[in-house]
TIZA-712165 format. One record per atom (N, C-alpha, C, O): atom name; residue number from 1; x, y, z. Coordinates in steps of 0.05 Angstrom, whole numbers. Example, Ala and Ser with C-alpha at 12.3 -4.5 7.8 and 13.67 -1.06 7.14 Angstrom:
  atom  seq       u       v       w
     N    1     264    -114     156
    CA    1     246     -90     156
     C    1     264     -66     156
     O    1     285     -66     169
     N    2     257     -45     142
    CA    2     273     -21     143
     C    2     258       1     157
     O    2     268      23     161
% end
This chain:
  atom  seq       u       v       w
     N    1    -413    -184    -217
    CA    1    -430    -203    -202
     C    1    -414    -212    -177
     O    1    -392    -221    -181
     N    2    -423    -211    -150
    CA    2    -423    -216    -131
     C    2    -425    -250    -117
     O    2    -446    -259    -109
     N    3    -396    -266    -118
    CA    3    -407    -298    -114
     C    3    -404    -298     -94
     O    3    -388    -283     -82
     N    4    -423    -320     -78
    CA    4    -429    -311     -49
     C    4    -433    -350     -52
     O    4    -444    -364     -68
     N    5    -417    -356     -29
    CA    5    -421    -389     -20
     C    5    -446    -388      15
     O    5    -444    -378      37
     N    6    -459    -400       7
    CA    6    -474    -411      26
     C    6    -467    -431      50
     O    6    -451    -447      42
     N    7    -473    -434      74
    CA    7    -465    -452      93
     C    7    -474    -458     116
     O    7    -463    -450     137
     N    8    -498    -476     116
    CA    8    -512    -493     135
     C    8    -528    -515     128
     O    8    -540    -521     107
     N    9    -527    -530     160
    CA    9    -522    -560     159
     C    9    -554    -568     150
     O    9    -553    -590     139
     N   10    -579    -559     152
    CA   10    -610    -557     150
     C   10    -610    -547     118
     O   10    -606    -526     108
     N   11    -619    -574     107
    CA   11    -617    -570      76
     C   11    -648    -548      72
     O   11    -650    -531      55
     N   12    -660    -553      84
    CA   12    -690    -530      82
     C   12    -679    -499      82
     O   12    -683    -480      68
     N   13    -661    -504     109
    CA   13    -654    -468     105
     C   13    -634    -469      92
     O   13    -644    -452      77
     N   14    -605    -476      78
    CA   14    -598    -473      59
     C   14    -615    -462      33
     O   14    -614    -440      23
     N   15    -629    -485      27
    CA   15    -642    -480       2
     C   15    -664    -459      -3
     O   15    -674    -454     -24
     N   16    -669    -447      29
    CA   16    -694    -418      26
     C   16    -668    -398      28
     O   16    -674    -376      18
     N   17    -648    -399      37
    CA   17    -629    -374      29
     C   17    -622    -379      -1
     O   17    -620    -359     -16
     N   18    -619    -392      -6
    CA   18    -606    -397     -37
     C   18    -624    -375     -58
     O   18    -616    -357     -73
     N   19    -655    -384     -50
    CA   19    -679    -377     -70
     C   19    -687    -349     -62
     O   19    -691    -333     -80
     N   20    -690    -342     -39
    CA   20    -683    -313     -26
     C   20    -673    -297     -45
     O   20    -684    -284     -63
     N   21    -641    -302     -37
    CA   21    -621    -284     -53
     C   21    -622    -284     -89
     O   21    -612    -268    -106
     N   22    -632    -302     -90
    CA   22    -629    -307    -125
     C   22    -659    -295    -129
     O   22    -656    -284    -151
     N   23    -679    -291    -124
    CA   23    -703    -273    -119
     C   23    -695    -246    -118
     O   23    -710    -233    -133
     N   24    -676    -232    -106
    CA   24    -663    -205    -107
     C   24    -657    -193    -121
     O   24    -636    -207    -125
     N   25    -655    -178    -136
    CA   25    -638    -164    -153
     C   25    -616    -152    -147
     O   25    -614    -131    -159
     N   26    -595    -157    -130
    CA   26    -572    -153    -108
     C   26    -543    -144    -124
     O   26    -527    -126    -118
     N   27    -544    -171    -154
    CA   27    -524    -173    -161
     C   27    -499    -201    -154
     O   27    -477    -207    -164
     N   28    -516    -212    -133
    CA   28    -504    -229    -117
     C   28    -519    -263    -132
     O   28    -542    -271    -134
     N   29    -498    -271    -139
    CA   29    -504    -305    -150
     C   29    -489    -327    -127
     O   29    -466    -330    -119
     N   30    -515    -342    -120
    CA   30    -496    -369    -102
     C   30    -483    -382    -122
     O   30    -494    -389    -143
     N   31    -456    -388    -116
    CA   31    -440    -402    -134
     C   31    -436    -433    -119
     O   31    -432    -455    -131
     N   32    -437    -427     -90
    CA   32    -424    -462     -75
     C   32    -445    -458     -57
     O   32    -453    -437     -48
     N   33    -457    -491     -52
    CA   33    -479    -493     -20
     C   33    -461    -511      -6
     O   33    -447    -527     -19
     N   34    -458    -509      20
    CA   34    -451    -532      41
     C   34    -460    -535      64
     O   34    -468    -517      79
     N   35    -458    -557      67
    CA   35    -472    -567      86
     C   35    -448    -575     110
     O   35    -456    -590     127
     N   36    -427    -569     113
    CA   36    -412    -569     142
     C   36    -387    -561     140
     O   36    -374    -565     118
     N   37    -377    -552     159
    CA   37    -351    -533     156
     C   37    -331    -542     129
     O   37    -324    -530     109
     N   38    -327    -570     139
    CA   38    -307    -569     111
     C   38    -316    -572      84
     O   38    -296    -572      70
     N   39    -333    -575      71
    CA   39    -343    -566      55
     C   39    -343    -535      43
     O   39    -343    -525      20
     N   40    -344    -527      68
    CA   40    -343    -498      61
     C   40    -326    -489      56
     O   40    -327    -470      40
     N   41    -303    -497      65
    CA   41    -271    -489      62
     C   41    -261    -502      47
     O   41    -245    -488      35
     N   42    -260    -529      38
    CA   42    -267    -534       3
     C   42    -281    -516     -15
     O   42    -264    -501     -25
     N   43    -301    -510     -21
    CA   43    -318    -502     -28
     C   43    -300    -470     -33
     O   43    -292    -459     -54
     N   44    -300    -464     -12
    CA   44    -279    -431     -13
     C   44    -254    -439     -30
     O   44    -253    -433     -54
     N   45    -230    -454     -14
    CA   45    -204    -459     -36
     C   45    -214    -456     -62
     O   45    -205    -438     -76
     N   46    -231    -472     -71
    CA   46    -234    -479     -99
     C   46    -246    -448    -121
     O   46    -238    -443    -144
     N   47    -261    -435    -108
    CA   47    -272    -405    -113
     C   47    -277    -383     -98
     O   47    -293    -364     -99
     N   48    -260    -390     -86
    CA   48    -253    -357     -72
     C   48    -280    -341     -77
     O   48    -284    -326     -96
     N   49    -300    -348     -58
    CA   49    -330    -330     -64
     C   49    -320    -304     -51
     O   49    -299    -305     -38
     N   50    -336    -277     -54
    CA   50    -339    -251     -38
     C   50    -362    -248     -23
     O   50    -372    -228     -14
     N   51    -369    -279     -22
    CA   51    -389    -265      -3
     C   51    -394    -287      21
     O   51    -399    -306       6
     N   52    -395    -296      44
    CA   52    -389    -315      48
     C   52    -422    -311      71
     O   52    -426    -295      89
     N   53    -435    -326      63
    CA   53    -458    -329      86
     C   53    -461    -358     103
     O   53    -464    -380      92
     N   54    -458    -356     132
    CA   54    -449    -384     144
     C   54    -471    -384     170
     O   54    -481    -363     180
     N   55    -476    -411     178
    CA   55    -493    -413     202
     C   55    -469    -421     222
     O   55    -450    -435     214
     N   56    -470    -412     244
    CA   56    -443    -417     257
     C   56    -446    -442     274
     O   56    -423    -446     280
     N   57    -461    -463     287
    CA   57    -454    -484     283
     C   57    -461    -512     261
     O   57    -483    -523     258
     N   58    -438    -517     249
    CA   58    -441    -539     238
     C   58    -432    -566     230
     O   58    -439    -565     207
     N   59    -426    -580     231
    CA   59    -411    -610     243
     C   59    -384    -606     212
     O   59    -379    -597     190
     N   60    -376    -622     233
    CA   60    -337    -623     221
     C   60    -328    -605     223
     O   60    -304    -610     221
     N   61    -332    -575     228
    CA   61    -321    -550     234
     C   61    -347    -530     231
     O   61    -366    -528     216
     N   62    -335    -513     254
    CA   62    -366    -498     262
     C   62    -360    -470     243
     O   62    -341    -470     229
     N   63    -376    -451     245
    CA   63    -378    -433     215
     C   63    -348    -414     227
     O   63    -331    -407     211
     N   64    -346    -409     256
    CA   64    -326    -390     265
     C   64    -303    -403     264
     O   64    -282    -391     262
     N   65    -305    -427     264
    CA   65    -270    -441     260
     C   65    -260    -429     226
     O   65    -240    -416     221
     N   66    -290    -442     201
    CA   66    -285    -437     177
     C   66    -275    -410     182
     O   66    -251    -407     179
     N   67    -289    -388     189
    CA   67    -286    -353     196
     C   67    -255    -350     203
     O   67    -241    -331     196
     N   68    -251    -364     214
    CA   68    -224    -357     227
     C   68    -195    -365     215
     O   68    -173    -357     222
     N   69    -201    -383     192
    CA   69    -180    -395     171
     C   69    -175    -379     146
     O   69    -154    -371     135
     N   70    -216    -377     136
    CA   70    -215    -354     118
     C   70    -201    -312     116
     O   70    -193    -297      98
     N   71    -208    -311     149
    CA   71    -197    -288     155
     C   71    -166    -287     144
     O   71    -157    -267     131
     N   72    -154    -304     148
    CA   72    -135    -305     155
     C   72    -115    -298     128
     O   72     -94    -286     132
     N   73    -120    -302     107
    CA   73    -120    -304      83
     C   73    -133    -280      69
     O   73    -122    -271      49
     N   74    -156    -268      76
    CA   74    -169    -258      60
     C   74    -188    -240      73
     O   74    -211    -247      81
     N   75    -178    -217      74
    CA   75    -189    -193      85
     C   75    -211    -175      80
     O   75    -221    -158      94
     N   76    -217    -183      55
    CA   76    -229    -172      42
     C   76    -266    -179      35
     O   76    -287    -165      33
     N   77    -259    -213      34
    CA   77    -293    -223      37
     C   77    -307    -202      55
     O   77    -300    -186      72
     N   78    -338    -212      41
    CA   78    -359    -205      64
     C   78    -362    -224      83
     O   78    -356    -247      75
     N   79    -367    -223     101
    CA   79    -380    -248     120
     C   79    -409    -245     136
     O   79    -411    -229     154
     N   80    -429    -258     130
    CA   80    -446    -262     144
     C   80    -451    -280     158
     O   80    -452    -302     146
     N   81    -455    -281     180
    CA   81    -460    -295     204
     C   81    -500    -296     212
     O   81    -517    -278     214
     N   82    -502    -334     214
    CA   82    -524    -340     218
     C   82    -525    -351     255
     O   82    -507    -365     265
     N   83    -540    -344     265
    CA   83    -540    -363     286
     C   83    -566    -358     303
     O   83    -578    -336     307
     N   84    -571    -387     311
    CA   84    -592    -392     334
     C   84    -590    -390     361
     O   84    -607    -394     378
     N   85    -568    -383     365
    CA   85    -561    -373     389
     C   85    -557    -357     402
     O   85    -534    -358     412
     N   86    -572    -332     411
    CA   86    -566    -305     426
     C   86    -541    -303     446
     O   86    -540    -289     467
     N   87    -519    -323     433
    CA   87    -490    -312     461
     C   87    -469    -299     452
     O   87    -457    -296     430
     N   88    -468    -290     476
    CA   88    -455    -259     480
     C   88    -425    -277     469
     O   88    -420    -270     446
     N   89    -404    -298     479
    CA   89    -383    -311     471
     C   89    -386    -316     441
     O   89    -365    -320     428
     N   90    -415    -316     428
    CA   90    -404    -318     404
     C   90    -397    -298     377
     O   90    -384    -301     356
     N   91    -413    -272     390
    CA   91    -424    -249     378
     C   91    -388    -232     388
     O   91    -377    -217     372
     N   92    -376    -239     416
    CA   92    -350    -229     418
     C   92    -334    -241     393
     O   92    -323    -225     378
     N   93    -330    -275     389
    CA   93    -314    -284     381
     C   93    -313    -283     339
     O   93    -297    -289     321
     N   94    -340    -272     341
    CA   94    -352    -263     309
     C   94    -331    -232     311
     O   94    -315    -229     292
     N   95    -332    -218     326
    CA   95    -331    -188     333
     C   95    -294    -195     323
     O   95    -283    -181     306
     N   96    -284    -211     333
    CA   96    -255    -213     333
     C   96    -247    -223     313
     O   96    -222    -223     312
     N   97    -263    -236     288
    CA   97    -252    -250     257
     C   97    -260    -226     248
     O   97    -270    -231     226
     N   98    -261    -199     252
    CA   98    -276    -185     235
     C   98    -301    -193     212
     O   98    -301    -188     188
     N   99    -324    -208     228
    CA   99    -347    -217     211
     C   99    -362    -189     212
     O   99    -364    -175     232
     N  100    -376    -183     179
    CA  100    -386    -162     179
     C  100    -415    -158     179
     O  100    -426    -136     177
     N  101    -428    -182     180
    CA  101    -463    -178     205
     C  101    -468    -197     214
     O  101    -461    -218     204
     N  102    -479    -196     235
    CA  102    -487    -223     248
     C  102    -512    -225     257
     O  102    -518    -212     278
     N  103    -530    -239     244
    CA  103    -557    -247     251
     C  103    -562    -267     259
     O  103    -549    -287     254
     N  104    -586    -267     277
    CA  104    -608    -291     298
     C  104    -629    -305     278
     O  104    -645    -294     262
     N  105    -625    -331     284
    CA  105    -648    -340     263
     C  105    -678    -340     283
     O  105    -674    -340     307
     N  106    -693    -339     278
    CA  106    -706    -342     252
     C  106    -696    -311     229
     O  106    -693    -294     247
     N  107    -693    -302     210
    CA  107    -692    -284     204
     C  107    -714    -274     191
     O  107    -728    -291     179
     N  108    -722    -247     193
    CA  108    -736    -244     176
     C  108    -726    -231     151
     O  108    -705    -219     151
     N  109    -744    -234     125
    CA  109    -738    -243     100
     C  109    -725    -202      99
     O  109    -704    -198      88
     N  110    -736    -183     109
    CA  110    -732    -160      99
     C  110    -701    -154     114
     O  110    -685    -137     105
     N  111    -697    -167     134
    CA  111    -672    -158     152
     C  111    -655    -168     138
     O  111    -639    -153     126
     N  112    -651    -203     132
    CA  112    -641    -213     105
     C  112    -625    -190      90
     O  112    -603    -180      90
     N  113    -653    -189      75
    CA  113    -651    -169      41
     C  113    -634    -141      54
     O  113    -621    -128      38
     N  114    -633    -135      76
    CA  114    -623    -100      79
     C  114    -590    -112      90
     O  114    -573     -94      87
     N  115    -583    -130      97
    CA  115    -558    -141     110
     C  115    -543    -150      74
     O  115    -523    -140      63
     N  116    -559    -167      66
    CA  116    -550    -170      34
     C  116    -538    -151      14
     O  116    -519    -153      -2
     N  117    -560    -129      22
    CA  117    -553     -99       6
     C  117    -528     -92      15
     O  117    -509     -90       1
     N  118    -530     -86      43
    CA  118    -505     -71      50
     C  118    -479     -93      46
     O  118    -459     -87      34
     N  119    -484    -121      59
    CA  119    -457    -130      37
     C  119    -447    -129      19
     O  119    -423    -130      18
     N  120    -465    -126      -6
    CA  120    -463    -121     -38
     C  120    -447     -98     -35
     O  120    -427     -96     -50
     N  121    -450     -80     -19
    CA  121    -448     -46     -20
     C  121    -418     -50     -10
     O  121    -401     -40     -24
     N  122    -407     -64      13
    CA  122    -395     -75      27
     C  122    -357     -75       4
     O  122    -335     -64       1
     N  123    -374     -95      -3
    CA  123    -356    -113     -26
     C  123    -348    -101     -46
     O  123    -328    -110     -58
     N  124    -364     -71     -56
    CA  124    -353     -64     -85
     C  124    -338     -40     -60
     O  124    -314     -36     -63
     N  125    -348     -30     -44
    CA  125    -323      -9     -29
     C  125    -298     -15     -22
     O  125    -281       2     -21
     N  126    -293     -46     -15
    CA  126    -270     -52     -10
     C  126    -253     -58     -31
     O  126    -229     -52     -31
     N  127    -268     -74     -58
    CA  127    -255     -68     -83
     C  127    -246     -36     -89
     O  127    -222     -30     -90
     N  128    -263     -19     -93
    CA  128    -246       6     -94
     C  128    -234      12     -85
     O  128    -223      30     -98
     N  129    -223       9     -59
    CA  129    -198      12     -47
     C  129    -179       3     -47
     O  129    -157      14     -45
     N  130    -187     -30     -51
    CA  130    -163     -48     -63
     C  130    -155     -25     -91
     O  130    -134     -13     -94
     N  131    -179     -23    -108
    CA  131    -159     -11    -131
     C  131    -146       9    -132
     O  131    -125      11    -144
     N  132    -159      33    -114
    CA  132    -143      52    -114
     C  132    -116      53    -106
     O  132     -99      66    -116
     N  133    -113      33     -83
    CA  133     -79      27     -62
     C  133     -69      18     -91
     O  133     -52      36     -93
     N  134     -66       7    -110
    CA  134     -59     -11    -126
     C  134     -43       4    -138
     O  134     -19       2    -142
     N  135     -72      34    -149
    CA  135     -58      49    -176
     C  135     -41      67    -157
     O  135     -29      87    -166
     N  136     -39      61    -133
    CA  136     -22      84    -118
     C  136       0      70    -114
     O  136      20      84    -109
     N  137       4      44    -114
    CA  137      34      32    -110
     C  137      38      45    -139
     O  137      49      67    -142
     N  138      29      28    -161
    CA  138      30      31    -197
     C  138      46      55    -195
     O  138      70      54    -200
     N  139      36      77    -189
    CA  139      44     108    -188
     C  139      68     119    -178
     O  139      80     141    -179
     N  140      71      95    -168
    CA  140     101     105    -148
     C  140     124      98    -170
     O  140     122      77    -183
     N  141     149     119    -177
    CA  141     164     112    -195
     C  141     176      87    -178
     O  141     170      79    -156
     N  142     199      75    -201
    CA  142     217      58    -189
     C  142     242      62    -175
     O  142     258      61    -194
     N  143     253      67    -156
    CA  143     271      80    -137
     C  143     294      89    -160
     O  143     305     111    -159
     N  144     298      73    -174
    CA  144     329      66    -199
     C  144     314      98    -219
     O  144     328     118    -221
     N  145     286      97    -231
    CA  145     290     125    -251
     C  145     289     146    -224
     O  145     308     161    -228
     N  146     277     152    -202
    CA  146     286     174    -181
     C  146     315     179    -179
     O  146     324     201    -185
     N  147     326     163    -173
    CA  147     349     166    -173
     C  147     365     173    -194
     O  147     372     196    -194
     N  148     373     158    -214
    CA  148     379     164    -250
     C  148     369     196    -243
     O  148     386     213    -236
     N  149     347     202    -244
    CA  149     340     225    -253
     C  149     358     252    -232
     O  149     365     274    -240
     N  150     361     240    -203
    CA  150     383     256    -184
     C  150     406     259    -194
     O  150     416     282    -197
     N  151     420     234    -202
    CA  151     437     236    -215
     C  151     449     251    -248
     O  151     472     254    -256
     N  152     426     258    -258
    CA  152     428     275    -282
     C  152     416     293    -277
     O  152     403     299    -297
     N  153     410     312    -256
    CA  153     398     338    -257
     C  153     414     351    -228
     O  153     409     375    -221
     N  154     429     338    -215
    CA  154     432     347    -191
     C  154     449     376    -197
     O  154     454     385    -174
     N  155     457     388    -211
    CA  155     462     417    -218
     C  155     448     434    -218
     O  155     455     457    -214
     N  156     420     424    -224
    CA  156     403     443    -232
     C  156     400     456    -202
     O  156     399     446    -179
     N  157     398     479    -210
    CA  157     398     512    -182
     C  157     372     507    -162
     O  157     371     511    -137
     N  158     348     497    -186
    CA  158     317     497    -170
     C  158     318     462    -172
     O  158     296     457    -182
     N  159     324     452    -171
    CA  159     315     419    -170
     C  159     322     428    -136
     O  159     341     438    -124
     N  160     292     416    -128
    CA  160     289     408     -89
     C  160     270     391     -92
     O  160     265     381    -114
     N  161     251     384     -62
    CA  161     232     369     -61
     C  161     209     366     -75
     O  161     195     347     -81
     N  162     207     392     -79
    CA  162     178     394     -86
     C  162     181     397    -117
     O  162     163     385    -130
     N  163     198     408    -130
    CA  163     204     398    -162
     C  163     199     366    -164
     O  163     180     356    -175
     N  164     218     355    -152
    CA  164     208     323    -146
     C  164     184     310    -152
     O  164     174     297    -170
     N  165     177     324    -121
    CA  165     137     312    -116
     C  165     126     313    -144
     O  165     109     296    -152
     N  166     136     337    -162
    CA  166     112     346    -183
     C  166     124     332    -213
     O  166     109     328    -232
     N  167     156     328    -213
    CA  167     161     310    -236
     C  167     155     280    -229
     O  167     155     265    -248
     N  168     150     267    -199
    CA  168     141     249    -206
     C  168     110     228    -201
     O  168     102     204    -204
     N  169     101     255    -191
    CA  169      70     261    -175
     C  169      75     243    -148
     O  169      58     225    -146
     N  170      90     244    -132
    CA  170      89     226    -108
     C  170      90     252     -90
     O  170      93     275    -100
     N  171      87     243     -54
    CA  171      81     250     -35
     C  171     105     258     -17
     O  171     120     238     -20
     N  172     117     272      -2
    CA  172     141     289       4
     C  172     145     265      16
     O  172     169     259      10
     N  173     136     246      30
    CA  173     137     224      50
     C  173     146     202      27
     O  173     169     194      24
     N  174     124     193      10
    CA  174     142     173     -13
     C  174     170     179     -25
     O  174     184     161     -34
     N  175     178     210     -25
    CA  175     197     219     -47
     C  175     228     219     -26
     O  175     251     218     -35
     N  176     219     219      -2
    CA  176     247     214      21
     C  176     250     188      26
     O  176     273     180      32
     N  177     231     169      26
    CA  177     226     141      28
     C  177     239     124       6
     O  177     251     103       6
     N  178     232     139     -11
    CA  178     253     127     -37
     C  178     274     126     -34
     O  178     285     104     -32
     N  179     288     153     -34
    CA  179     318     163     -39
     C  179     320     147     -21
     O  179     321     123     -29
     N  180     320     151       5
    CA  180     336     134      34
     C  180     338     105      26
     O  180     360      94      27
     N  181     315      93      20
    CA  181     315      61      16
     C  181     343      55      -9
     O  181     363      40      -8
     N  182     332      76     -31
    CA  182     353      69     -54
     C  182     383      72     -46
     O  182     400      57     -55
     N  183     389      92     -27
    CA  183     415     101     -28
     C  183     430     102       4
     O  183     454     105       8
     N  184     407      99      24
    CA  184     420     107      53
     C  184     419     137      59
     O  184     423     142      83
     N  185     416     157      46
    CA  185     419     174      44
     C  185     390     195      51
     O  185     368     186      45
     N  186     394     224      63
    CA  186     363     233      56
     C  186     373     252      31
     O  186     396     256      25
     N  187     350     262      19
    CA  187     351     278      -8
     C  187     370     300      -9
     O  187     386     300     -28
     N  188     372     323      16
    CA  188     389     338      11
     C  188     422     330      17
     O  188     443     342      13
     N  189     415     298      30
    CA  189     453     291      44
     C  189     465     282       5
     O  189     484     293      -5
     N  190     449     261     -12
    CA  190     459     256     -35
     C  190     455     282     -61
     O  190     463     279     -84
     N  191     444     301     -53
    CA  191     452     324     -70
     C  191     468     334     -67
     O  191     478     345     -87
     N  192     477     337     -47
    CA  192     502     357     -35
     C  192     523     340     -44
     O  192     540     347     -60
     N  193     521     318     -32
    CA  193     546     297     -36
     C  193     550     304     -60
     O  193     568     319     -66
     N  194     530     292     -82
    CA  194     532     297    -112
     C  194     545     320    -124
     O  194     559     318    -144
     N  195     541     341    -113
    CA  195     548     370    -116
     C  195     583     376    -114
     O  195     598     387    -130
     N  196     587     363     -80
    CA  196     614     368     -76
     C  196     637     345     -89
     O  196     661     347     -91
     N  197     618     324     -97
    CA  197     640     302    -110
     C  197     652     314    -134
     O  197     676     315    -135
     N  198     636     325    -155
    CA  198     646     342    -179
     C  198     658     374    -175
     O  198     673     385    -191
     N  199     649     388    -151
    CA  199     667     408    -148
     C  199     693     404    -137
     O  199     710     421    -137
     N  200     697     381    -128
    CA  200     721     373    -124
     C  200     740     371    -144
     O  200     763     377    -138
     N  201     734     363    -172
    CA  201     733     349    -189
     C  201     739     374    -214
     O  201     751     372    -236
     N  202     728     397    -202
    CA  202     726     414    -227
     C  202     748     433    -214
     O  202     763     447    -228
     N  203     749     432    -186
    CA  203     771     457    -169
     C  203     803     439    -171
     O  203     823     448    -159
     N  204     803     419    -184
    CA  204     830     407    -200
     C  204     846     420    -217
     O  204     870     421    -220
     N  205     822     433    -232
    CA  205     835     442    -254
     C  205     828     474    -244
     O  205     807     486    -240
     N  206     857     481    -242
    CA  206     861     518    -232
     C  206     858     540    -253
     O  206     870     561    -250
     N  207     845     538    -271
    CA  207     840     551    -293
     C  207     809     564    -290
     O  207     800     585    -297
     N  208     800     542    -278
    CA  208     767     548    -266
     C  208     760     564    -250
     O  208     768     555    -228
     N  209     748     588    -246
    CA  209     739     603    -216
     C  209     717     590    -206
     O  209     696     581    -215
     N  210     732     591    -181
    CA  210     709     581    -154
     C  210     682     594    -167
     O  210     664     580    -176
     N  211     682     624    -168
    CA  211     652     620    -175
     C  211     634     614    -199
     O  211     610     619    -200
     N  212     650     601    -222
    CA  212     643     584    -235
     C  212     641     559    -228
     O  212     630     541    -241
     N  213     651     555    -206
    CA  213     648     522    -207
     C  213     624     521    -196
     O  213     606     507    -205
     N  214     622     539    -171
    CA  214     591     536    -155
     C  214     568     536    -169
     O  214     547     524    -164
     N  215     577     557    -196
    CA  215     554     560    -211
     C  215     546     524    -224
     O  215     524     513    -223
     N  216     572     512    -237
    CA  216     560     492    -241
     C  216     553     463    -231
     O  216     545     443    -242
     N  217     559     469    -211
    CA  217     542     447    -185
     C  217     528     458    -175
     O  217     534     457    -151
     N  218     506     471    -180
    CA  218     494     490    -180
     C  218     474     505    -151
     O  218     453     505    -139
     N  219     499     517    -152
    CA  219     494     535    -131
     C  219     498     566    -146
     O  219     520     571    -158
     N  220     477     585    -144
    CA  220     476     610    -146
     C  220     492     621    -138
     O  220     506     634    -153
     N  221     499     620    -106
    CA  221     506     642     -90
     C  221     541     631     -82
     O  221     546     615     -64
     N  222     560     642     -98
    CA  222     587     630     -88
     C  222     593     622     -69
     O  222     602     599     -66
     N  223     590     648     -41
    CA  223     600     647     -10
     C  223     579     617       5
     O  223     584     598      20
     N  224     559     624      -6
    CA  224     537     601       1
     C  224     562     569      -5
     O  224     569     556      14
     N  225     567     565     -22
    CA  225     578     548     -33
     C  225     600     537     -17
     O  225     606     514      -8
     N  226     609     559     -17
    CA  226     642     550     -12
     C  226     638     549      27
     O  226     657     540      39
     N  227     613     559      46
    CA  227     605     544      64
     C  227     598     519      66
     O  227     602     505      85
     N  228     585     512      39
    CA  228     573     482      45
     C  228     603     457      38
     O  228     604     433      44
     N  229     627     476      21
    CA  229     644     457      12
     C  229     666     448      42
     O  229     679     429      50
     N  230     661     470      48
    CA  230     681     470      71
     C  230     670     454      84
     O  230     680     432      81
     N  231     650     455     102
    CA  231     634     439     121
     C  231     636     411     110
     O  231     635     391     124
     N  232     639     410      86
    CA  232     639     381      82
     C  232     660     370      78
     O  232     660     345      82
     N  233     684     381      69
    CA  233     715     376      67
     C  233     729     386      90
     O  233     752     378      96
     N  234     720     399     100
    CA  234     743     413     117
     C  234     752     437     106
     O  234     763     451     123
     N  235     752     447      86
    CA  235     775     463      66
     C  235     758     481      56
     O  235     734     474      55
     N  236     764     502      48
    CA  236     759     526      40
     C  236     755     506       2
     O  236     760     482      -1
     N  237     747     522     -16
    CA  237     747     514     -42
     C  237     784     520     -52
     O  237     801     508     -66
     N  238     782     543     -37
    CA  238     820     560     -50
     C  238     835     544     -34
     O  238     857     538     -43
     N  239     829     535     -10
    CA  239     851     517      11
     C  239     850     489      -4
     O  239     873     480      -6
     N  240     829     470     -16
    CA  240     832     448     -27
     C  240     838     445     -55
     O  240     836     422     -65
     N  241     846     466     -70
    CA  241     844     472     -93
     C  241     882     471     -90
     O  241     896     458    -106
     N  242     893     486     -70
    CA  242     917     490     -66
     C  242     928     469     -53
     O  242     951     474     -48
     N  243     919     445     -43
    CA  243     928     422     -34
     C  243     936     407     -61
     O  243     957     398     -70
     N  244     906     407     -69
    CA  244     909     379     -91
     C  244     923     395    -111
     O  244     932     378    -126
     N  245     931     421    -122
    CA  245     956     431    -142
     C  245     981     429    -126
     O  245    1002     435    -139
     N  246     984     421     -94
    CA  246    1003     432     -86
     C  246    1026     407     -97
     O  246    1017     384    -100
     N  247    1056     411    -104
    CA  247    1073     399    -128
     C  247    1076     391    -148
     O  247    1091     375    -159
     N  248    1042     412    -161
    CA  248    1046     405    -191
     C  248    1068     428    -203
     O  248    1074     450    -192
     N  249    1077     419    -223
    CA  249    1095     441    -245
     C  249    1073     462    -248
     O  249    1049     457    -251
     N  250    1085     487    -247
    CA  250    1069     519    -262
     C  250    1066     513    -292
     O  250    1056     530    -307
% end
């Protein structure tokens, strides 16, 4: 159900919109009537209606001042706009709270009912979007298991982006957005890193062949390897391997 607050200062037309809309089968229930701006904005604090139908002038605050407080907060209402006034300054200044129809009174009862409809229609589309953005934040892992999970697979030969995207259903744009935020880093600078911190680590111990080690920081292709170790140390794998043994005992 659709709660929709009412708002003008002429208790007659108040009360024929009221009976109007509750005459409809819309879906739409008046929940609050008022009779001048602040009222209305009471009236709103207290229940946040979705539907907000207002005559735009009305004493103590005119309907575009209320429009312009409520915007501000809440993006999402409908807004309908009443007025007796054909000006162009007000139909701009409606145009700029994002109000989403704006009608001339007298109205007639069918223009009403087709402006109503499409609010109704209005209101549950913007809800589904609210929900969908929602289940799409929801969906996004938490930067800490992305990472955890870099951190315990970064050997693996085929772990890249797109393994990623699909272990954690996110978007090549969410899955670099992560890493970087979590770490400073982009995806292939903290794999590599990851890679060369333990081949460092494993080319300690001289018992090991280089092309076992590549294999298990996992790189396939040895020569491939021992390019990316160098570039990143300076050192050949056999030149840093012979530093850090260099004055140990045989």
């Amino acid at each position: 159900m659709i709660r929709a607050l009412v708002g003008d200062d002429e208790e007659n037309i108040r009360n024929g919109l009221i009976r109007q809309i509750e005459s409809l089968d819309l879906g739409i229930q008046v929940v609050a009537a008022a009779e001048n701006g602040r009222q209305v904005m009471e009236y709103y604090e207290k229940m946040t209606p979705d539907l907000l139908i207002l005559d735009i002038n009305m004493p103590l605050m005119s309907g575009l001042e209320c429009i312009e407080q409520i915007r501000a907060q809440d993006p999402d209402c409908v807004i309908l706009i009443l007025s007796g006034y054909d000006h162009f300054s007000y139909a701009q200044k409606a145009i700029q709270h994002h109000v989403d129809f704006y009608l001339l009174k007298p109205v007639e009862d069918e223009e009403l009912e087709d402006a109503l409809r499409q609010s109704a229609a209005r209101f549950q589309q913007r809800m589904e979007q609210r929900k969908l953005i929602r289940q799409a934040k929801e969906a996004e892992p938490e930067p800490a298991s992305l990472i955890r999970y870099l951190y315990e697979h970064f050997t693996d030969p085929d772990l890249n982006a797109e393994k990623l995207q699909e272990q954690f259903s996110i978007s090549h744009s969410t899955l670099f957005k992560l890493v970087k935020t979590a770490t400073g880093k982009t995806l292939v600078e903290l794999i590599t890193d990851l890679r060369m911190e333990l081949a460092q680590k494993l080319l300690a111990q001289k018992e090991l062949p280089v092309k076992e080690i590549a294999g298990r920081c996992g790189y396939s292709d040895q020569f491939y390897f021992s390019r990316i170790f160098k570039k990143q140390t300076g050192l050949s794998p056999k030149e840093y391997r012979a530093e850090v043994l260099k004055g140990e005992p045989e």
